[in-house]
C-alpha positions in Angstrom: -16.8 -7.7 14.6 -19.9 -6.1 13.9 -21.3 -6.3 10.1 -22.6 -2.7 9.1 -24.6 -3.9 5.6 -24.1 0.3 4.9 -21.1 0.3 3.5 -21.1 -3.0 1.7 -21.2 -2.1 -2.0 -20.9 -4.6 -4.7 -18.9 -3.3 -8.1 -20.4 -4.6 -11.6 -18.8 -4.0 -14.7 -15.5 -5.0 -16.5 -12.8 -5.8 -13.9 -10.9 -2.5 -13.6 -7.6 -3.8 -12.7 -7.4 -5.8 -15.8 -8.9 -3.5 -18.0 -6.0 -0.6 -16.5 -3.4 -3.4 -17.0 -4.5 -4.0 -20.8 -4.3 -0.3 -21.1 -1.1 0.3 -19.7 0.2 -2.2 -22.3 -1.5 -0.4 -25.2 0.4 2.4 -24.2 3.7 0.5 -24.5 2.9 -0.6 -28.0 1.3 2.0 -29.5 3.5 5.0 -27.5 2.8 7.3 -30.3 -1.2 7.3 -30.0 -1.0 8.1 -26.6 -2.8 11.5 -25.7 -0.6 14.1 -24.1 -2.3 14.6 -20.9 -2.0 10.9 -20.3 -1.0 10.7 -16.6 -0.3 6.7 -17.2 2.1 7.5 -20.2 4.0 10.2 -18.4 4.4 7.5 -15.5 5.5 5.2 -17.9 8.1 7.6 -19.2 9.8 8.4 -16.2 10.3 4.6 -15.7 10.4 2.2 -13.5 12.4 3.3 -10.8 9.4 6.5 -10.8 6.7 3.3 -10.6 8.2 2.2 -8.1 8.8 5.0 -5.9 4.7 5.9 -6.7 3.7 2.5 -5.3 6.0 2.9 -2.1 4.7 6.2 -1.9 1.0 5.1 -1.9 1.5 2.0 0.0 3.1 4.7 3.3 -0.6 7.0 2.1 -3.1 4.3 2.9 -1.1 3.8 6.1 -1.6 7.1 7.4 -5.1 6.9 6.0 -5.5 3.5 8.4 -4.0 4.9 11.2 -6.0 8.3 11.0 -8.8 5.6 10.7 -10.8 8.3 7.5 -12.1 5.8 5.8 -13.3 7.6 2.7 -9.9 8.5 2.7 -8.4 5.4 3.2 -10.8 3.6 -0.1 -8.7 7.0 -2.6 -5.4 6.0 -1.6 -5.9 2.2 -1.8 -7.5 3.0 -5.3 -4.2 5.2 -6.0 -2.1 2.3 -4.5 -3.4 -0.3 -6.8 -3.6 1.9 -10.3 0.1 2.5 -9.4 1.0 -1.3 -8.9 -1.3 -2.2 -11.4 1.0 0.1 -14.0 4.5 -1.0 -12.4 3.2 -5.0 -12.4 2.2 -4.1 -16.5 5.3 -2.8 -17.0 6.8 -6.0 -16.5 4.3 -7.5 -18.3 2.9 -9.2 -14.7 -0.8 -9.5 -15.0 -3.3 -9.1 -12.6 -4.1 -12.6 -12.8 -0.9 -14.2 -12.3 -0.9 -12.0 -8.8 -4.8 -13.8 -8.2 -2.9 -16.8 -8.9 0.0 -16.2 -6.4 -2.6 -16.1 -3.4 -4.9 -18.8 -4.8 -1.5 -20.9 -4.8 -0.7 -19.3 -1.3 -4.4 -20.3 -0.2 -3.8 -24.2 -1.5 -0.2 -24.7 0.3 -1.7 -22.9 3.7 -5.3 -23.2 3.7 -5.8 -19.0 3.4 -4.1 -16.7 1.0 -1.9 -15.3 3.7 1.8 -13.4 3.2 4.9 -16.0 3.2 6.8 -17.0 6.3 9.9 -15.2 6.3 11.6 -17.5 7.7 11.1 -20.2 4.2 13.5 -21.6 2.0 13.1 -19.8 -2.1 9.9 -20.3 -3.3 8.9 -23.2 -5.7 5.9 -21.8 -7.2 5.3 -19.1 -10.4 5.5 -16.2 -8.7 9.0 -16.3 -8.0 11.5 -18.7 -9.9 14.4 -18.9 -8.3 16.7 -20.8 -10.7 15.8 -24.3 -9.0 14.1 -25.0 -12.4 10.7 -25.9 -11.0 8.1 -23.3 -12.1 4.6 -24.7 -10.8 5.1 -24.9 -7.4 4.3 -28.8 -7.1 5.7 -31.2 -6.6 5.7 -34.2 -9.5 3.9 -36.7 -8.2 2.1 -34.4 -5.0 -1.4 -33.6 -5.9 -1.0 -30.4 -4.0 1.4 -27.5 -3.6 4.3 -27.9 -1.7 5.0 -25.3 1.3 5.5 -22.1 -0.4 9.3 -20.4 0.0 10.8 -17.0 -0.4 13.1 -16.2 -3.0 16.4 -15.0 -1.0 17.6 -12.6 -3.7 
């Protein structure tokens, strides 16, 4: 894989996706000082079976972005995607942070933040609980995570 320096650009500032998520829960406090043209409060109205239909409809628009290979393209609807999750994850009062967490956790158990095996047993670890009463994902006396399972729900 060739590295093209070109496009490499490095973002300084407040970290957007926690600054959106604090937002997003401003909005759910204080509903009333919300401005009207507030595209976030009108997703949060419609709920979230809305959210979630936004972020499945994102998630298929950065696929056809890939595919079509635009990649100016592609960098709008991953932005889209991720203000979208970002509002459905705040809505359930999920931080961006616990989700950083998740893959750091992932990253521990496998040696790379990679997506679970589907073919694993609930998982043990904070991002899902599965009733097993364990919430850390380690094991008492292990010094590391345990291998990460998939909540069968």
């Amino acid at each position: 894989m060739k590295n093209d320096f070109r496009y490499m650009v490095q973002y300084i500032g407040p970290d957007p996706l926690r600054s959106l998520h604090e937002a997003v829960q401003t909005l759910r406090r204080e509903p009333s000082s919300v401005p009207e043209a507030s595209r976030t409060a009108k997703l949060l109205a419609q709920g979230r079976a809305r959210m979630a239909r936004k972020v499945g409809e994102e998630a298929i628009e950065v696929a056809i972005e890939a595919m079509r290979g635009d990649r100016g393209a592609l960098v709008m609807e991953a932005a889209d995607l991720l203000y979208n999750l970002v509002v459905l994850l705040a809505d359930f009062d999920i931080a961006p942070d616990e989700i950083l967490a998740e893959l750091r956790r992932r990253e521990l158990a496998f040696g790379i933040a990679e997506k679970l095996p589907k073919s694993e047993e609930p998982i043990n670890g904070p991002a899902a609980e599965c009733g097993n009463g364990s919430t850390n994902g380690v094991a008492a006396n292990s010094p590391k995570p345990g291998p990460a399972k998939r909540c069968k729900r």
